[in-house]
N, C-alpha and C positions, 0 to 999 in steps of 0.2 A: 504494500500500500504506500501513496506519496500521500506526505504530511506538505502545507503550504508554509509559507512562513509564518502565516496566522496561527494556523494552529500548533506549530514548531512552538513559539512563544508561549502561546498558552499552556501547551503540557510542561514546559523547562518556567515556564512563571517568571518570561524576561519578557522586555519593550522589545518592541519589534526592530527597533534600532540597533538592539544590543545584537539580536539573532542579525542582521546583515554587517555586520560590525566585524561578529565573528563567522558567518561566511567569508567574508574578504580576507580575513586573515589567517582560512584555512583551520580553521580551531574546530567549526563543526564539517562533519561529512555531508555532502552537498552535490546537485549535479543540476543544469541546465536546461531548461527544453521550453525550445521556442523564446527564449530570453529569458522564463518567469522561473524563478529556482524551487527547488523542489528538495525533499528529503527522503529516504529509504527509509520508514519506518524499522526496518529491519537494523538498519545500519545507526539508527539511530539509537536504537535500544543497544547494542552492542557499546555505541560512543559514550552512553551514561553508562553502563557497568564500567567499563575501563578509568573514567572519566570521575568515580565517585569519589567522594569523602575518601569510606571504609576503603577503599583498594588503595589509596594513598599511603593507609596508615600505616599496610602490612595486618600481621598477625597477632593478638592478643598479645601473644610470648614478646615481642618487637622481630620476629622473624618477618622479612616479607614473602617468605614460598620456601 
């Protein structure tokens, strides 16, 4: 499924500004068609797990894997 940038915004709970902010600077996964940008919801889900808090932090013990 593609997500628009509207509703990119809405599930991440940014301005829309911030979502074309961070397309331009490659931060989110993104792809083109027809000029209007679009998202893989697939790919998007994938960007917020890598992308969380908890993955940051590593593991309870302070191991990261």
């Amino acid at each position: 499924m593609l997500l628009t940038v509207n509703e990119l915004a809405n599930l991440l709970r940014l301005d829309i500004q911030t979502v074309y902010r961070k397309v331009k600077k490659g931060e989110v996964p993104s792809i083109r068609i027809g000029g209007a940008i679009r998202f893989k919801s697939e790919e998007i889900d994938r960007w917020m797990l890598t992308n969380s808090i908890s993955s940051k932090r590593g593991m309870p013990d302070g191991r990261t894997n």
